[in-house]
C-alpha positions in Angstrom: -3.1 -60.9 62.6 -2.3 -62.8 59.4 -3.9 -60.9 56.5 -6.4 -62.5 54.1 -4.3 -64.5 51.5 -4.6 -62.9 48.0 -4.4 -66.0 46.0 -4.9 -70.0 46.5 -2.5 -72.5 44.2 -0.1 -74.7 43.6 3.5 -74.0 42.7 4.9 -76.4 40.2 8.4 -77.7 39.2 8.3 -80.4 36.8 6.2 -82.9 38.4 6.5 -81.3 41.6 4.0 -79.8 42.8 2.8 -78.2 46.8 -0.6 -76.5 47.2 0.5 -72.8 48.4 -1.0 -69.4 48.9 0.2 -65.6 48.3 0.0 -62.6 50.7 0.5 -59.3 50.2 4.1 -58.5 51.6 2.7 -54.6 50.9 0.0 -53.1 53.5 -1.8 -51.1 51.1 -4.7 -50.5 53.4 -1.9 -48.3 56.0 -1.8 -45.5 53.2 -4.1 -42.5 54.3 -6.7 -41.6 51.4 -8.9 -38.8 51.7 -12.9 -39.1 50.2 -14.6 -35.9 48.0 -17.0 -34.3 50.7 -18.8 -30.9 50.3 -17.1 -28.5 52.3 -20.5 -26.6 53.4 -22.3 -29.9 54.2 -19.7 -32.5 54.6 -21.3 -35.0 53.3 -19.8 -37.7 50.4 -20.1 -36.8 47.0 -20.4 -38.8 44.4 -19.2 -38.8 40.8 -21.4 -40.1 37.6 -20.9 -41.1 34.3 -21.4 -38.4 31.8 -21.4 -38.6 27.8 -19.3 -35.9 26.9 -20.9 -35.1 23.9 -24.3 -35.3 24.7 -24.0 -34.3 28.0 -26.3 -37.2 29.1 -25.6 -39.5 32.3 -25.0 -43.1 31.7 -26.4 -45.8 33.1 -23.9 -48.7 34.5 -24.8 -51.3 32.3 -24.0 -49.0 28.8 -20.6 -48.9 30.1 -17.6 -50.4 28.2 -14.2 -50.3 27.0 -12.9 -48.2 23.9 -9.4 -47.7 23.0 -8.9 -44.2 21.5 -7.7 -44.2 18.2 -8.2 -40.4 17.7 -10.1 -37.3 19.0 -13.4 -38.4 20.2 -13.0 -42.3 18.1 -12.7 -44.7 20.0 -12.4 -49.0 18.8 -14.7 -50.6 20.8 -13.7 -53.9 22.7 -16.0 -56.5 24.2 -15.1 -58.9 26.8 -15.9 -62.1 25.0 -12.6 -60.6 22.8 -10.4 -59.6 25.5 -10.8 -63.5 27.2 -9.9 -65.0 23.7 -7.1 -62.4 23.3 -6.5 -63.8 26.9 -6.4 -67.5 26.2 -4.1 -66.7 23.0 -1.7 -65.0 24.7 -1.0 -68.2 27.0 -0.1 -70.1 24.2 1.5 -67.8 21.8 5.8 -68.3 21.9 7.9 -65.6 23.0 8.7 -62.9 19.7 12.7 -63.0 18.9 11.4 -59.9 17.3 11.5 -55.8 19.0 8.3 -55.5 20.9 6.2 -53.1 19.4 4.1 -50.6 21.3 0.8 -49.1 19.3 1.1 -45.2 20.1 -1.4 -42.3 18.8 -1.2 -40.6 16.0 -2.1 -37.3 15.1 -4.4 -38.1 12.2 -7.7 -39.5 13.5 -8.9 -43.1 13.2 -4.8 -44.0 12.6 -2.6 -46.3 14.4 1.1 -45.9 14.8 2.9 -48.8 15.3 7.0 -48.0 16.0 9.2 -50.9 16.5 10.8 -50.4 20.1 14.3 -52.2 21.5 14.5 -55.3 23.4 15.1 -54.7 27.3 15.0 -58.3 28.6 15.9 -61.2 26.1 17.1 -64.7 27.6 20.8 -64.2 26.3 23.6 -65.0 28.8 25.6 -61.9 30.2 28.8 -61.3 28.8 32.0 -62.4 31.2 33.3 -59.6 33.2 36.1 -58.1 31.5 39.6 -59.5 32.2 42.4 -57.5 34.7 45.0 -55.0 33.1 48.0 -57.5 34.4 46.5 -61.1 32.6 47.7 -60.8 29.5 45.7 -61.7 26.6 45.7 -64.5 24.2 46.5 -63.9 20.6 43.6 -64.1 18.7 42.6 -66.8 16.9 42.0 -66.7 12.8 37.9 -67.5 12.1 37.5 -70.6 10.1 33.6 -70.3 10.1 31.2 -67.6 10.7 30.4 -67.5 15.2 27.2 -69.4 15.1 25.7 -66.7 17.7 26.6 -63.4 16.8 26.4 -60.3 19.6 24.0 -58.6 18.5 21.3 -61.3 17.8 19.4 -63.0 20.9 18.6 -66.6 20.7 15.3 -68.0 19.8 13.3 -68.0 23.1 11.5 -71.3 23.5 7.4 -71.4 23.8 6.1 -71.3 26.9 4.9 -74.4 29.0 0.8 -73.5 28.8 -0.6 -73.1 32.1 -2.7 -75.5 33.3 -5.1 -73.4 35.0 -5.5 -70.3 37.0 -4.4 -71.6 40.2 -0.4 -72.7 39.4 2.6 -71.1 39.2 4.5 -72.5 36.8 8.2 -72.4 36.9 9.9 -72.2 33.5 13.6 -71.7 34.2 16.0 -70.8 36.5 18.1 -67.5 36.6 20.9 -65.7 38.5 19.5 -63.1 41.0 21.7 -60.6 39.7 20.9 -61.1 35.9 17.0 -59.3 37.2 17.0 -56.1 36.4 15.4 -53.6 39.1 13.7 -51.8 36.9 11.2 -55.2 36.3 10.4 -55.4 39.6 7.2 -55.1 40.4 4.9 -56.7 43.5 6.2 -58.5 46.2 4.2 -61.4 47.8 4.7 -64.2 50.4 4.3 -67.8 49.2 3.2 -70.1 52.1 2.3 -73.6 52.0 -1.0 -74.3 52.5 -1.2 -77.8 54.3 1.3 -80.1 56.1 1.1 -82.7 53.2 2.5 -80.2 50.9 5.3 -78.9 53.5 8.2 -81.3 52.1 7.6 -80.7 48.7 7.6 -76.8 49.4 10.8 -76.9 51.5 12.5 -79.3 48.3 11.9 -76.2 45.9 13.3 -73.6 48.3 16.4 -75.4 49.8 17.1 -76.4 46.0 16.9 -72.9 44.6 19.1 -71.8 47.6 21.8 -74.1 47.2 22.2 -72.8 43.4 21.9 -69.3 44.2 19.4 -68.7 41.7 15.5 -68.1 41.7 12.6 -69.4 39.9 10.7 -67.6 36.6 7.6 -68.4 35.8 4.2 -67.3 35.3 1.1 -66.6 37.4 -2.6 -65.6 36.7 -3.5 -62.4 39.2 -7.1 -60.7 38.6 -7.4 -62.7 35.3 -4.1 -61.6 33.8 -1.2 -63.5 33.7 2.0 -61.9 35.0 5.6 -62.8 35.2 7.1 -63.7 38.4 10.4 -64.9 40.2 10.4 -66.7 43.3 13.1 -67.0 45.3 13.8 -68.1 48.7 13.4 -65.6 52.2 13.9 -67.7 55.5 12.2 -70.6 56.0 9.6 -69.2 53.3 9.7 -68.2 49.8 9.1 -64.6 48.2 7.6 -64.0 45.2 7.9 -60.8 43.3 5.9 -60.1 40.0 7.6 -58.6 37.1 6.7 -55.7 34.9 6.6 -56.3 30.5 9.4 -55.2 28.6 7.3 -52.9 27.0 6.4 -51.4 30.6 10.2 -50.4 30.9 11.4 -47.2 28.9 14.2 -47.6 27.6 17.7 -45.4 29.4 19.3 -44.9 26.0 17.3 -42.0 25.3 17.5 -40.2 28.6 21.6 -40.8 29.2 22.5 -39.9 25.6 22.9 -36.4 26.1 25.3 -37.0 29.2 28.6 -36.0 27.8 31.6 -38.4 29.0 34.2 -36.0 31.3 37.7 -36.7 32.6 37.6 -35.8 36.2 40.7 -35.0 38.0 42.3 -37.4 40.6 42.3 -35.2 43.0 38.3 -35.0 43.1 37.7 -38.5 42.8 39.8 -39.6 45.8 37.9 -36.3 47.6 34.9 -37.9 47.2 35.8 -41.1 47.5 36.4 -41.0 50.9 32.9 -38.7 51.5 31.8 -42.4 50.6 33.8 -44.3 52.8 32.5 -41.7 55.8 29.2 -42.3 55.2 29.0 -46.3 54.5 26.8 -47.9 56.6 24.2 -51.1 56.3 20.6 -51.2 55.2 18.2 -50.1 57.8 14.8 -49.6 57.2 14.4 -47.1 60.3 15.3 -44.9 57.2 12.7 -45.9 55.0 9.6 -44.4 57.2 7.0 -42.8 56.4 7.7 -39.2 58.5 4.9 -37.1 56.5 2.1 -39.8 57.0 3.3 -39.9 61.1 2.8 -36.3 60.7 -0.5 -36.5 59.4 -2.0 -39.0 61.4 -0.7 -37.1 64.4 -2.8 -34.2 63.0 -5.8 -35.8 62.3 -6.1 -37.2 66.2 -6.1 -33.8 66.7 -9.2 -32.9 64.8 -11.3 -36.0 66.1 -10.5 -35.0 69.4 -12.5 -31.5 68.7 -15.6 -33.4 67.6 -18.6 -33.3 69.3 -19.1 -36.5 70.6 -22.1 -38.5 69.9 -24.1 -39.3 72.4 -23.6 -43.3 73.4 -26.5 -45.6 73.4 -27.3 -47.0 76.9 -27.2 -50.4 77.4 -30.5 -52.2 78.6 -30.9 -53.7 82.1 -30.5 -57.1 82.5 -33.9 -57.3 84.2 -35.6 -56.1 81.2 -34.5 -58.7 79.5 -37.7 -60.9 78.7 -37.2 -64.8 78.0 -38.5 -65.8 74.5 -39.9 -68.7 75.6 -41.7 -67.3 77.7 -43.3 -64.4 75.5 -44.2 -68.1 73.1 -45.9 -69.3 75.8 -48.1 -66.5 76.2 -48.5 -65.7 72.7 -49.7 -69.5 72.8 -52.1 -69.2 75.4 -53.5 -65.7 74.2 -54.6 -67.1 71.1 -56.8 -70.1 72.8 -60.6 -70.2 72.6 -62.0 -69.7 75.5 -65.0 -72.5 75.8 -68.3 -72.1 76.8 -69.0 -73.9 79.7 -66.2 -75.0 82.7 -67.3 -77.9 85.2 -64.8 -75.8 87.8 -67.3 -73.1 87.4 -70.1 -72.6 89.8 -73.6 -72.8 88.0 -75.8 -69.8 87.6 -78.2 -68.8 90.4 -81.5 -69.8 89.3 -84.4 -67.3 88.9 -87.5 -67.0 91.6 -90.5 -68.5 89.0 -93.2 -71.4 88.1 -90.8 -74.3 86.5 -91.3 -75.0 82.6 -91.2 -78.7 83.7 -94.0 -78.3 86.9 -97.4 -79.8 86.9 -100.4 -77.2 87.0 -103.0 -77.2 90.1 -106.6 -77.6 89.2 -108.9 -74.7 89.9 -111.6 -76.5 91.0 -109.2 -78.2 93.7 -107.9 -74.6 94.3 -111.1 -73.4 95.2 -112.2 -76.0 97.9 -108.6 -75.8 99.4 -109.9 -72.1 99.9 
């Protein structure tokens, strides 16, 4: 069963543009989690919202965002300033300059910002280096200073704004190689949505395919805009969304201390051929999950001791009563009865002297006697 789709669009190259939609090439939902119960009742339990100064619970709507600026201080931010900070950011250029990253300081209500090195700037790659046996060309006397010196990264160009929410905009084109792993981030499927937009979809793909490269551009996921490289996967395309620079630490300061040895020949070719031994191609057969088959294996075991619950019986089909007919005797139920029927018989008349009969004379009475 295809999953939901996690977001609705369009994907646009110039003026080319195919409605599309994005699914989750990550099952999230197959990790186990594990709720807080109470171990004597084993019921839920739930956590609340406690000042931790006052020691007073809070209520949802008194919640909101603070970013902590020093023990117990905290710069409050409202959402009406995080959406403008939002719509800025869309249309703000690219900085030539170090990202900066805002760190704590030890001194309360202060704000440290350190100036931080680049990780991904839009710079070519320098040409592999040239074989031992080419010999090299006698260099050339400089006649004018190199217009685009090593060590400085050329201007990045402002960003196309997005149009709205639901497009992914492609900016450039990139070799797959230049992407750095690190960046990597989400993968997703892009799918067109409709048969109109089929042609166009396959024109992106195919394109990207014969150039060996893949689309960057950006994409607006749960009201933030991320990076993101498409590129294409069968008859499909795959998009993966790509961490900040500033997300990425930076290696310099964790291989610094390795020290550069001289390893004998000897060892190398030793373990050189450990490699060779052990080459083999990517299977993901490797890459499962043997602690979560373990687990789920265990807890089958456990349900299996519950008690079971008892299993509501099913009603007979002959006590099933129409509705229609329960209306029509709700209808009739709720009739006045009247008064008189001409189907019914008429009541016996009592033995007596009629209201409506003539009265004898005495005196005729009397000489009848």
């Amino acid at each position: 069963m295809v999953p939901r789709a996690h977001w609705k669009g369009f994907l646009k190259l110039s003026l080319v543009s195919c409605p599309v939609a994005l699914y989750p090439a990550v099952a999230a939902n197959e990790r186990i989690s594990f709720r807080q119960v109470n171990k004597q009742t084993g019921n839920r339990l739930r956590q609340q919202l406690v000042d931790v100064v006052t020691g007073e619970p809070v209520q949802a709507h008194n919640k909101g965002r603070g970013y902590e600026v020093g023990e117990n201080q905290f710069l409050l931010v409202r959402d009406d300033e995080l959406e403008a900070a939002e719509q800025e950011g869309r249309s703000t250029p690219y900085s030539s300059v170090p990202v900066e990253t805002l760190q704590h300081s030890e001194q309360p209500g202060a704000a440290n910002l350190e100036p931080r090195k680049r990780l991904f700037t839009s710079a070519p790659m320098k040409s592999p280096p040239r074989r031992e046996e080419e010999p090299l060309a006698p260099a050339e006397p400089k006649t004018r200073p190199d217009p685009m010196p090593a060590s400085a990264a050329p201007a990045a160009p402002a960003p196309t704004p997005i149009e709205n929410n639901r497009t992914i905009e492609i900016d450039r084109f990139i070799p797959r190689a230049q992407v750095d792993a690190r960046y990597l981030d989400t993968p997703y499927y892009v799918v067109p949505r409709d048969e109109v937009g089929e042609e166009a979809f396959a024109v992106i793909r195919d394109a990207m395919r014969a150039k060996d490269v893949v689309g960057m551009g950006r994409v607006v996921l749960a009201r933030r805009e991320r990076p993101i490289i498409v590129e294409p996967m069968g008859n499909g395309i795959r998009g993966i969304t790509l961490r900040y620079s500033h997300e990425v630490r930076d290696e310099a300061s964790y291989f610094a201390e390795i020290p550069n040895l001289t390893l004998p020949d000897e060892m190398l070719r030793v373990a050189q051929h450990i490699v060779e031994t052990k080459m083999s191609d990517f299977d993901p057969a490797f890459l499962e999950d043997r602690y979560r088959a373990v687990l789920i294996s265990k807890l089958k075991e456990k349900r299996a001791e519950l008690p079971k619950k008892a299993v509501p019986t099913t009603p007979s089909a002959q006590n099933v009563i129409s509705l229609m007919d329960v209306l029509k005797r709700s209808l009739a139920a709720e009739r006045p009865v009247a008064r008189t029927s001409p189907t019914k018989p008429a009541p016996r008349r009592v033995a007596g002297p009629s209201r409506g009969a003539p009265k004898r004379s005495t005196a005729r009475a009397r000489k009848t006697g």
